[in-house]
C-alpha positions as a LaTeX table, in Angstrom:
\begin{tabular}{lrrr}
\hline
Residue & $x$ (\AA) & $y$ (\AA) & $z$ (\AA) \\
\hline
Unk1 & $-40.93$ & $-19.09$ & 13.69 \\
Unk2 & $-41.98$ & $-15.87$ & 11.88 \\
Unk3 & $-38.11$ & $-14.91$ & 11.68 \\
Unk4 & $-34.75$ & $-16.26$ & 13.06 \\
Unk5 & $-32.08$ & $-14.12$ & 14.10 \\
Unk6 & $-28.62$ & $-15.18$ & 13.75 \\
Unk7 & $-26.15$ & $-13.12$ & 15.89 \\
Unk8 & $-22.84$ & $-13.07$ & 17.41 \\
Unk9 & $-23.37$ & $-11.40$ & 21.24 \\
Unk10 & $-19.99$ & $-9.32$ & 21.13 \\
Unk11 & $-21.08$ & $-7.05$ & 18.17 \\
Unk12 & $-22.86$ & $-3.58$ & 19.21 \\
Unk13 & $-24.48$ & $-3.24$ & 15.36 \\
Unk14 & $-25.94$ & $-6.44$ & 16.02 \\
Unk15 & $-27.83$ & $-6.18$ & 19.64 \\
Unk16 & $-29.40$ & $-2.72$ & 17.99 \\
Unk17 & $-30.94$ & $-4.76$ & 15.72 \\
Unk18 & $-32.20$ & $-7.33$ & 18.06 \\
Unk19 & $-33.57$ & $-4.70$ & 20.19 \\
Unk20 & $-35.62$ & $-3.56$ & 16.66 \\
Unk21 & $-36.75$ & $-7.40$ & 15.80 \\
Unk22 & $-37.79$ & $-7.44$ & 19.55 \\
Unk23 & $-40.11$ & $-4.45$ & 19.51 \\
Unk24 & $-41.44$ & $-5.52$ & 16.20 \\
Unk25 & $-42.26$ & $-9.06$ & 17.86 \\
Unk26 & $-43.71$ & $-7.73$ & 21.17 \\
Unk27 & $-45.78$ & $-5.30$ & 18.62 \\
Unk28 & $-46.68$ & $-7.68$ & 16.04 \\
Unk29 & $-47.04$ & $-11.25$ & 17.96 \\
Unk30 & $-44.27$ & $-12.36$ & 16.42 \\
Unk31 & $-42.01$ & $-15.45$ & 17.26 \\
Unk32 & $-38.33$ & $-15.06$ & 17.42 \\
Unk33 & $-35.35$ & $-17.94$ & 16.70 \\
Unk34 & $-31.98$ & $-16.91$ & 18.17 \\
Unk35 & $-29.14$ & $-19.41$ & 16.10 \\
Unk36 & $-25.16$ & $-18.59$ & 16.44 \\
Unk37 & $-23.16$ & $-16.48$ & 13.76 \\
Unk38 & $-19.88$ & $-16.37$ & 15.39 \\
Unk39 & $-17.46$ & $-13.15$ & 14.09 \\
Unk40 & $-14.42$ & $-15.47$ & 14.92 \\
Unk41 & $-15.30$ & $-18.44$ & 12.48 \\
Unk42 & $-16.28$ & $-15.88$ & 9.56 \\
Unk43 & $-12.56$ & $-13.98$ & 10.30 \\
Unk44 & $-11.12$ & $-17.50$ & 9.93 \\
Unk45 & $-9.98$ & $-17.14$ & 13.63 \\
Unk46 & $-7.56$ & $-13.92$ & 12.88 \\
Unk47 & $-8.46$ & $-12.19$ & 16.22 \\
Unk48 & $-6.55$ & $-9.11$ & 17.04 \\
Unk49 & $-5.24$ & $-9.63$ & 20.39 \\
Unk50 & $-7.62$ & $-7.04$ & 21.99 \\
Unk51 & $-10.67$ & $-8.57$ & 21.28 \\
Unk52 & $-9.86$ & $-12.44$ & 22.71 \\
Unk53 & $-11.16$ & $-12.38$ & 25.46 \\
Unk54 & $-14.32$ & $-10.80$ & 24.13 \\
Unk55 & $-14.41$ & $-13.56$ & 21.58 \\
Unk56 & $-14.28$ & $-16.68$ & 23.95 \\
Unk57 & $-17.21$ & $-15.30$ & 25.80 \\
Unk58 & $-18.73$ & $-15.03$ & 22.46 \\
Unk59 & $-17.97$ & $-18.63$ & 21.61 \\
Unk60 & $-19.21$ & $-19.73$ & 25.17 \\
Unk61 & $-22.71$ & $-17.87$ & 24.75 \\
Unk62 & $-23.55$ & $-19.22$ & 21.22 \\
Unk63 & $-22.51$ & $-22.94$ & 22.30 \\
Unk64 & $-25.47$ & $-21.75$ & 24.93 \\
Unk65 & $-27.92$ & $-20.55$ & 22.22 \\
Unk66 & $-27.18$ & $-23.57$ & 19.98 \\
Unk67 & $-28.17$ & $-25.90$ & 23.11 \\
Unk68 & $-31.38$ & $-23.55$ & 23.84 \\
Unk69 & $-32.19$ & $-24.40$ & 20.22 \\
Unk70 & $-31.96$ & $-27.72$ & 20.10 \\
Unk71 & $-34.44$ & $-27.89$ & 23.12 \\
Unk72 & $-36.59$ & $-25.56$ & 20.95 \\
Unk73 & $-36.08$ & $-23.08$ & 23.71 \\
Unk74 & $-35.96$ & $-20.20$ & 21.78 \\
Unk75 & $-37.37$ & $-17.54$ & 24.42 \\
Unk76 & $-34.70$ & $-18.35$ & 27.02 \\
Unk77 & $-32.31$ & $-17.55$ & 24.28 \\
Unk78 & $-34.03$ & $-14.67$ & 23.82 \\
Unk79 & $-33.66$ & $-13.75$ & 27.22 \\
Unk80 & $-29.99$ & $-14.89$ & 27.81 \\
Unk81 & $-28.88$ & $-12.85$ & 24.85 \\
Unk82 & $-31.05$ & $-9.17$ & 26.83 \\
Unk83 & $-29.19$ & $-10.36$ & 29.86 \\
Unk84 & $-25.98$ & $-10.25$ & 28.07 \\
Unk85 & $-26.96$ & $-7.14$ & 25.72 \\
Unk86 & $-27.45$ & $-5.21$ & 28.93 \\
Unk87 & $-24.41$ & $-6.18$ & 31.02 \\
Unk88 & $-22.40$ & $-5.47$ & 27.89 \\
Unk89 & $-23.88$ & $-3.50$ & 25.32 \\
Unk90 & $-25.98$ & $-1.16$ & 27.66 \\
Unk91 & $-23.09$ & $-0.94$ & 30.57 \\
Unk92 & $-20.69$ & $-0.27$ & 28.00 \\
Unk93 & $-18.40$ & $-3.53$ & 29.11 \\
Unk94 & $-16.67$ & $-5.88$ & 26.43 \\
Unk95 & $-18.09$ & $-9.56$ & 26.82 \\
Unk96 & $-15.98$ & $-11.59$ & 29.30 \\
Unk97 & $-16.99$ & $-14.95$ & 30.63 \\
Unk98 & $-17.84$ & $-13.55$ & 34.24 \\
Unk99 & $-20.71$ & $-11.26$ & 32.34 \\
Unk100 & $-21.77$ & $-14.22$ & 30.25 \\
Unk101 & $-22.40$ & $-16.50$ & 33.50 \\
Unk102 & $-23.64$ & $-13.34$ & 34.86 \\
Unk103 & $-26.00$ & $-13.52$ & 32.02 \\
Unk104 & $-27.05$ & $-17.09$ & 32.40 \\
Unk105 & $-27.83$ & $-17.01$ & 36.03 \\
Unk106 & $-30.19$ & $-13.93$ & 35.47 \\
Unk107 & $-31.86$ & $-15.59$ & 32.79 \\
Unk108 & $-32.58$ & $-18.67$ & 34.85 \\
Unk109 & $-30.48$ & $-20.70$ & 32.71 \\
Unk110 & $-28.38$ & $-23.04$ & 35.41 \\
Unk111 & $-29.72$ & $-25.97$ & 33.95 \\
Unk112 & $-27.65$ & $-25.45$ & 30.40 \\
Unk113 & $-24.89$ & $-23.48$ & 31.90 \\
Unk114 & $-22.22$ & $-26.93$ & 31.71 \\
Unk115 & $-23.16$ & $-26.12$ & 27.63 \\
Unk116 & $-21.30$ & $-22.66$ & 28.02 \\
Unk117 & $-17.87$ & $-24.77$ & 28.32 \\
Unk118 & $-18.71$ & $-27.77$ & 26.29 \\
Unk119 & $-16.83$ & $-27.93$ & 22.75 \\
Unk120 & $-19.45$ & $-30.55$ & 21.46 \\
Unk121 & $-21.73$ & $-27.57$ & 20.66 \\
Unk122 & $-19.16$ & $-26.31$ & 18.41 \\
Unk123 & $-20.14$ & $-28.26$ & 15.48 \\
Unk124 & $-23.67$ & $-26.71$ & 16.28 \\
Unk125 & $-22.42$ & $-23.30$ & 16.22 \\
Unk126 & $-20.74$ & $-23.81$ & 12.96 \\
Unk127 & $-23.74$ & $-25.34$ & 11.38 \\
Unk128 & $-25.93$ & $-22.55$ & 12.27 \\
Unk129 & $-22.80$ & $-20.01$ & 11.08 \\
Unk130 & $-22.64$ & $-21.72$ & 7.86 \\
Unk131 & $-26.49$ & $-21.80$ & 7.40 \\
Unk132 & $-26.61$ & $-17.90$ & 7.76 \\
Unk133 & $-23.25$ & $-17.29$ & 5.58 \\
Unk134 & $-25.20$ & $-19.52$ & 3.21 \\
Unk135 & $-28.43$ & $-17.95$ & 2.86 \\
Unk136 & $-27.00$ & $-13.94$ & 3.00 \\
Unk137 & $-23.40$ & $-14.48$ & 2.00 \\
Unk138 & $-20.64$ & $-14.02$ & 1.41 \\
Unk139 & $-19.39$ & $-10.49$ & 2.04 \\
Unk140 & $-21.51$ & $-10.25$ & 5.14 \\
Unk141 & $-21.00$ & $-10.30$ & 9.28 \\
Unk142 & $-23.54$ & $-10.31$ & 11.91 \\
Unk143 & $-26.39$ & $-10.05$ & 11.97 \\
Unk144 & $-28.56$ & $-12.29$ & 9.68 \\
Unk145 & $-31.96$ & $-12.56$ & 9.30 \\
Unk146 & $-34.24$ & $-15.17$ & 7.71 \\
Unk147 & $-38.32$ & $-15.02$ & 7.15 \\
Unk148 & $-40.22$ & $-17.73$ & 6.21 \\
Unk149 & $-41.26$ & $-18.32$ & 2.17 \\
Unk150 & $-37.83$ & $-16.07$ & 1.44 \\
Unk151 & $-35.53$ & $-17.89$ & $-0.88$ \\
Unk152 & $-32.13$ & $-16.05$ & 1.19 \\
Unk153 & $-31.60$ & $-14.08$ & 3.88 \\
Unk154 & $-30.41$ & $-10.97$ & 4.84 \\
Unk155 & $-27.26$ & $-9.52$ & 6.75 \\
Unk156 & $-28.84$ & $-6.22$ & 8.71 \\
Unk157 & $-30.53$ & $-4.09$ & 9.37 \\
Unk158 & $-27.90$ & $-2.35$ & 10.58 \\
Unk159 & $-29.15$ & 0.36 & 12.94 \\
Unk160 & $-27.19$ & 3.00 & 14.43 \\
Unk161 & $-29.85$ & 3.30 & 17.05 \\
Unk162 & $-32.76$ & 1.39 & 18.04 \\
Unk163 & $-35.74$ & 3.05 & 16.38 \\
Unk164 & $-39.12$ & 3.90 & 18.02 \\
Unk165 & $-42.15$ & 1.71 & 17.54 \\
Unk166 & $-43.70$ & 3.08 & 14.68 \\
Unk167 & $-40.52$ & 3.26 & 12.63 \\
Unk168 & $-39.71$ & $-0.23$ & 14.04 \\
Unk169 & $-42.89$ & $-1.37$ & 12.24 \\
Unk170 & $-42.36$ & 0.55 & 9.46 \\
Unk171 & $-38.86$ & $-0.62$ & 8.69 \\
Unk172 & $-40.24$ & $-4.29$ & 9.23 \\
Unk173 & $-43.06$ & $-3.38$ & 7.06 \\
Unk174 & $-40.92$ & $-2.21$ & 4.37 \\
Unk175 & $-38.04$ & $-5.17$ & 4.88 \\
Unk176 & $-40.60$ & $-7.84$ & 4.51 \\
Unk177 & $-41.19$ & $-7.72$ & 0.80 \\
Unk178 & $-37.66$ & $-6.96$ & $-0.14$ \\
Unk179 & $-36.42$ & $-10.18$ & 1.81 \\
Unk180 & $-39.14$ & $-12.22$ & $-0.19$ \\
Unk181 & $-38.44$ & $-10.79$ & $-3.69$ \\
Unk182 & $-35.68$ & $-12.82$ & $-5.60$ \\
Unk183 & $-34.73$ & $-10.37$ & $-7.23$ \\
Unk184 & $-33.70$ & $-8.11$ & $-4.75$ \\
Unk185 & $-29.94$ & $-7.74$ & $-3.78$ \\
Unk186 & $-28.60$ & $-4.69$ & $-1.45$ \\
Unk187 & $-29.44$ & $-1.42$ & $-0.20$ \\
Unk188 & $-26.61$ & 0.45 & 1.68 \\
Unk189 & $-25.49$ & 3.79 & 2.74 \\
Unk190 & $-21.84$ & 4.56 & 4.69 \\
Unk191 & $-22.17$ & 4.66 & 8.92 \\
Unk192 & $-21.48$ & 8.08 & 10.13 \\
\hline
\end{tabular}
């Protein structure tokens, strides 16, 4: 894999920036591994009320990623997480579990959908969640993202909109030799 991309489906930061490492693979040739980072493990469980329901159909699509994985189906979780991204993220809906099996069925996924409601994955979630809070932690969220021959990872880029192809490739250009260099440690600037 030329990068893996650990995400949690219910954050809108987070499916920018998968729509960014998407163009840059489509542009570049490059291989993509979707892994779980769930929002509700890192908060410890403390969900405000409001977002439950949005968070169980969060758990149920990354116990679907981890068992793509594991098959080393990493394109259908690619594909399951658009799905999602669009019915969601792009439609402006929260997550809910008819939009996730919504998701699965246009993906072609039926023959993993029993995985969306099977809490054996869990410990697979949480081993992929604690390998990303490992490499870029702690004081991070979703997303992560891990390159080959880089000692860590990173959480971000955060995008406030999914840049065009050329400054796609430029911010991957640019993000490359940062994520490699030991040294390096944080660049931020405040949302608007």
């Amino acid at each position: 894999m030329d990068a893996t991309f650990f995400f949690d489906p219910a954050c809108p930061w987070t499916w920018r920036t998968s729509r960014w490492l998407v163009a840059v693979a489509e542009a570049r040739g490059l291989s993509i591994e979707w892994r779980a980072f769930s929002l509700s493990i890192l908060n410890g469980g403390n969900i405000p009320p409001e977002y439950a329901d949005a968070v169980a159909a969060s758990t149920r699509a990354l116990r679907l990623v981890e068992a793509l994985r594991a098959e080393g189906r990493h394109a259908d979780a690619g594909r399951f997480y658009a799905e999602l991204g669009a019915r969601t993220h792009d439609a402006g809906n929260p997550p809910s579990g008819k939009i996730v099996d919504a998701a699965v069925e246009a993906a072609g996924l039926d023959d993993l959908a029993a995985a969306l409601d099977d809490e054996r994955w869990d410990e697979a979630v949480h081993a992929s969640h604690a390998l990303a809070y490992g490499s870029a932690g702690p004081d991070i969220g979703s997303p992560v993202l891990m390159v080959p021959d880089a000692d860590r990872g990173i959480h971000g880029p955060i995008l406030t909109e999914v840049p065009a192809t050329d400054d796609a490739l430029t911010l991957w250009d640019n993000l490359l030799p940062l994520l490699r260099m030991p040294a390096f440690h944080e660049i931020k600037r405040a949302r608007r």
